[in-house]
C-alpha positions as CSV (number, residue, x, y, z in Angstrom):
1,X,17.3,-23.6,-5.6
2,X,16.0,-21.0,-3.4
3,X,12.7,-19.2,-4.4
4,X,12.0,-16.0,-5.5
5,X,10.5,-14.5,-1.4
6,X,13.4,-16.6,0.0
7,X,15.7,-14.6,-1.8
8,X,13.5,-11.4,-0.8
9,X,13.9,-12.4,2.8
10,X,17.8,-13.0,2.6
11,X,17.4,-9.5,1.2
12,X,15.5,-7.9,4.1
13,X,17.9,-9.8,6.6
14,X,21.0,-8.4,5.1
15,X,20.0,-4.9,5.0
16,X,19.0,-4.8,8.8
17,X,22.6,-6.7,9.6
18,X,25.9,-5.4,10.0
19,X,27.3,-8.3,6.6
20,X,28.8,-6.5,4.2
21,X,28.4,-9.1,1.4
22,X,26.8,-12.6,1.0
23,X,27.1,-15.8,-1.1
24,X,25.2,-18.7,-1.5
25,X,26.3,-22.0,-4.2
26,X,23.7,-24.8,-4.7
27,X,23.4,-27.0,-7.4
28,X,25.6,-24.8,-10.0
29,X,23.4,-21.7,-8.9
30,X,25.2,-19.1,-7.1
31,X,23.8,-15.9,-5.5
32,X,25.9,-13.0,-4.2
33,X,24.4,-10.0,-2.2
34,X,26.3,-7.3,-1.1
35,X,26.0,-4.3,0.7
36,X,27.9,-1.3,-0.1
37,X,26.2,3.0,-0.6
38,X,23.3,0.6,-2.1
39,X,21.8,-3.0,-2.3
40,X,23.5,-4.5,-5.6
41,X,21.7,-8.0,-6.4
42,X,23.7,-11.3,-9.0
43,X,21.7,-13.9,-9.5
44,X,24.5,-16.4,-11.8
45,X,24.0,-20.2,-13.1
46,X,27.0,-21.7,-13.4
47,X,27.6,-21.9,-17.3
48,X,28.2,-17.6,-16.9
49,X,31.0,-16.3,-15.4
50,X,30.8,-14.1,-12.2
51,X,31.3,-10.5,-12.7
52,X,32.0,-8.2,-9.8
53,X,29.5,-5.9,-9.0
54,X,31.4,-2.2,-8.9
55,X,29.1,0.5,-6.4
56,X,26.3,0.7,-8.9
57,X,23.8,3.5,-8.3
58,X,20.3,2.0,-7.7
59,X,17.7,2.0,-10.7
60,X,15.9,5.5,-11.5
61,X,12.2,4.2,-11.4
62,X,10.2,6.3,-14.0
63,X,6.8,7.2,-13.6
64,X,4.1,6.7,-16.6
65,X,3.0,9.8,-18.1
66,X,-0.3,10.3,-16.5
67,X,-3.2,9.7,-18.8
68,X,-5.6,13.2,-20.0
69,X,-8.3,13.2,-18.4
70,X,-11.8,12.4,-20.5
71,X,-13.3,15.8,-21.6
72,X,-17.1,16.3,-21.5
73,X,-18.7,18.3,-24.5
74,X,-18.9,22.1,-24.7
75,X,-23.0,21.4,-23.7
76,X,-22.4,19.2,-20.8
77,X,-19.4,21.7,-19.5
78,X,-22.1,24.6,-19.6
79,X,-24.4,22.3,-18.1
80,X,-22.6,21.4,-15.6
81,X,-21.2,24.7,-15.0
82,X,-24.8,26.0,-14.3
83,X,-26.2,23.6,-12.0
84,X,-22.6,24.0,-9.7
85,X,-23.3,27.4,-9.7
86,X,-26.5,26.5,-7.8
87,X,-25.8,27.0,-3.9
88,X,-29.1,25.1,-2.7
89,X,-27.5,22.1,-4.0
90,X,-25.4,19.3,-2.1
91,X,-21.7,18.5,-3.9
92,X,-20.7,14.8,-3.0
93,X,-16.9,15.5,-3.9
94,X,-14.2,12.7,-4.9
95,X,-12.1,12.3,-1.9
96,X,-9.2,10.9,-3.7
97,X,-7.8,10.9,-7.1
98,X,-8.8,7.7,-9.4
99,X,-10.7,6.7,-12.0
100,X,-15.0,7.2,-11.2
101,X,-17.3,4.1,-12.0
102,X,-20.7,4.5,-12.0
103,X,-21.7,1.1,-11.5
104,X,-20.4,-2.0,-9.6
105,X,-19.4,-4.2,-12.6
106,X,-20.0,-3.3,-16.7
107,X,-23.1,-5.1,-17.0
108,X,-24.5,-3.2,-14.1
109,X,-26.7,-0.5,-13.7
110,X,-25.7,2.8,-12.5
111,X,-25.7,2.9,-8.7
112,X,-27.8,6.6,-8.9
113,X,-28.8,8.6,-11.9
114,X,-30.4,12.0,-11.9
115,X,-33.9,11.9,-10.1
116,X,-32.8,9.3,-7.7
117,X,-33.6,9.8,-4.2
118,X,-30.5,9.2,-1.8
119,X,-30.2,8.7,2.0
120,X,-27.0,9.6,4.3
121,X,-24.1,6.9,3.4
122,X,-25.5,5.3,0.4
123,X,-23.5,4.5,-2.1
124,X,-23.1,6.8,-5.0
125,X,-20.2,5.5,-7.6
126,X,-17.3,3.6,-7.2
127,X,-13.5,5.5,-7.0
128,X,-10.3,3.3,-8.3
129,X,-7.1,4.1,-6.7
130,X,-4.5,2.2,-7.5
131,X,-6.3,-1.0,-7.9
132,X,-8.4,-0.4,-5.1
133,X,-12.0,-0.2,-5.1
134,X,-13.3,2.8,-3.0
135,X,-17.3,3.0,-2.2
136,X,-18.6,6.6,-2.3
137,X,-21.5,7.5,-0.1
138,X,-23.7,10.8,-0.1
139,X,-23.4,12.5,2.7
140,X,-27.0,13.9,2.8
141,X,-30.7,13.0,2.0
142,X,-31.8,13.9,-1.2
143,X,-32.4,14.1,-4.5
144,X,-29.5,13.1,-7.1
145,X,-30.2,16.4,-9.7
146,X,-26.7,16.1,-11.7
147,X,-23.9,13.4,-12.4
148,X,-21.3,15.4,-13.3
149,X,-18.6,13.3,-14.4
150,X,-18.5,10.2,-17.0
151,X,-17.9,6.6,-16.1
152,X,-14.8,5.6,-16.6
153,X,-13.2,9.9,-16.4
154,X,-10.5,10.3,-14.5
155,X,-11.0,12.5,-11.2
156,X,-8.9,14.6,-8.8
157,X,-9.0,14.9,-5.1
158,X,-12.0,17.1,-3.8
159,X,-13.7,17.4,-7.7
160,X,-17.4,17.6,-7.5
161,X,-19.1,14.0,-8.8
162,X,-23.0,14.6,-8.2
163,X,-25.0,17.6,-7.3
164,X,-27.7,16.3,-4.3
165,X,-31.0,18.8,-3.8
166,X,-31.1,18.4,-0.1
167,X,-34.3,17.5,1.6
């Protein structure tokens, strides 16, 4: 019985040859691959009959809706909307889209908070991108004066995070 990434291989080694079509028997498995407009895939145990495979279009892969982003109170919008508005003050942007994280783990403190003093590349929050863990740093000295998103809030590419007073 061949395993799952030895099939995947077979796969990847069809595709890059000039064979049109493939089959394999062992022990009452069979496997057919062939190669037509697309990649069509039967995987058959004995006990079911074979079936041709007729130039079936591949799959349409469906995204998942995107999830609404977490909305702050009226007060914290106006809040926040004030300090922004503030040009003496440092922005440490998201560079990518993801979900923010505050801390390192659940049970861990925040990595800043307002008050906080901050040096060039420390870390600021944490950024998740597709199951990826991105560190943030600040990109000046200073003061941390605002957070301005919640943990866990979704974020988009180049949206503000924390408002730094600059030393």
């Amino acid at each position: 019985m061949l395993k799952i990434q030895e099939i995947r291989e077979l796969i990847k080694l069809i595709d890059k040859s000039s064979i049109n079509e493939f089959k394999y028997e062992n022990d009452g498995s069979k496997i057919v691959l062939k190669k037509n407009a697309g990649t069509a895939v039967s995987y058959q145990t004995e006990e079911v009959p074979v079936q041709p495979v007729v130039n079936q279009a591949p799959p349409a892969i469906e995204s998942a809706p995107a999830a609404e982003p977490v909305k702050a109170s009226p007060e914290v919008q106006q809040e926040s909307k004030a300090a922004e508005e503030d040009s003496s003050l440092h922005k440490v942007v998201s560079p990518m889209v993801g979900t923010f994280y505050a801390a390192s783990s659940p049970d861990d403190g925040p990595f800043v908070k307002p008050g906080d003093q901050v040096s060039k590349d420390s870390i600021v929050c944490i950024i998740e991108a597709m199951k990826l863990f991105n560190e943030i740093e600040s990109e000046v000295n200073g003061e941390i004066v605002k957070v301005l998103v919640e943990n866990g809030q979704l974020v988009e590419y180049g949206q503000p995070l924390f408002l730094v007073k600059a030393e």
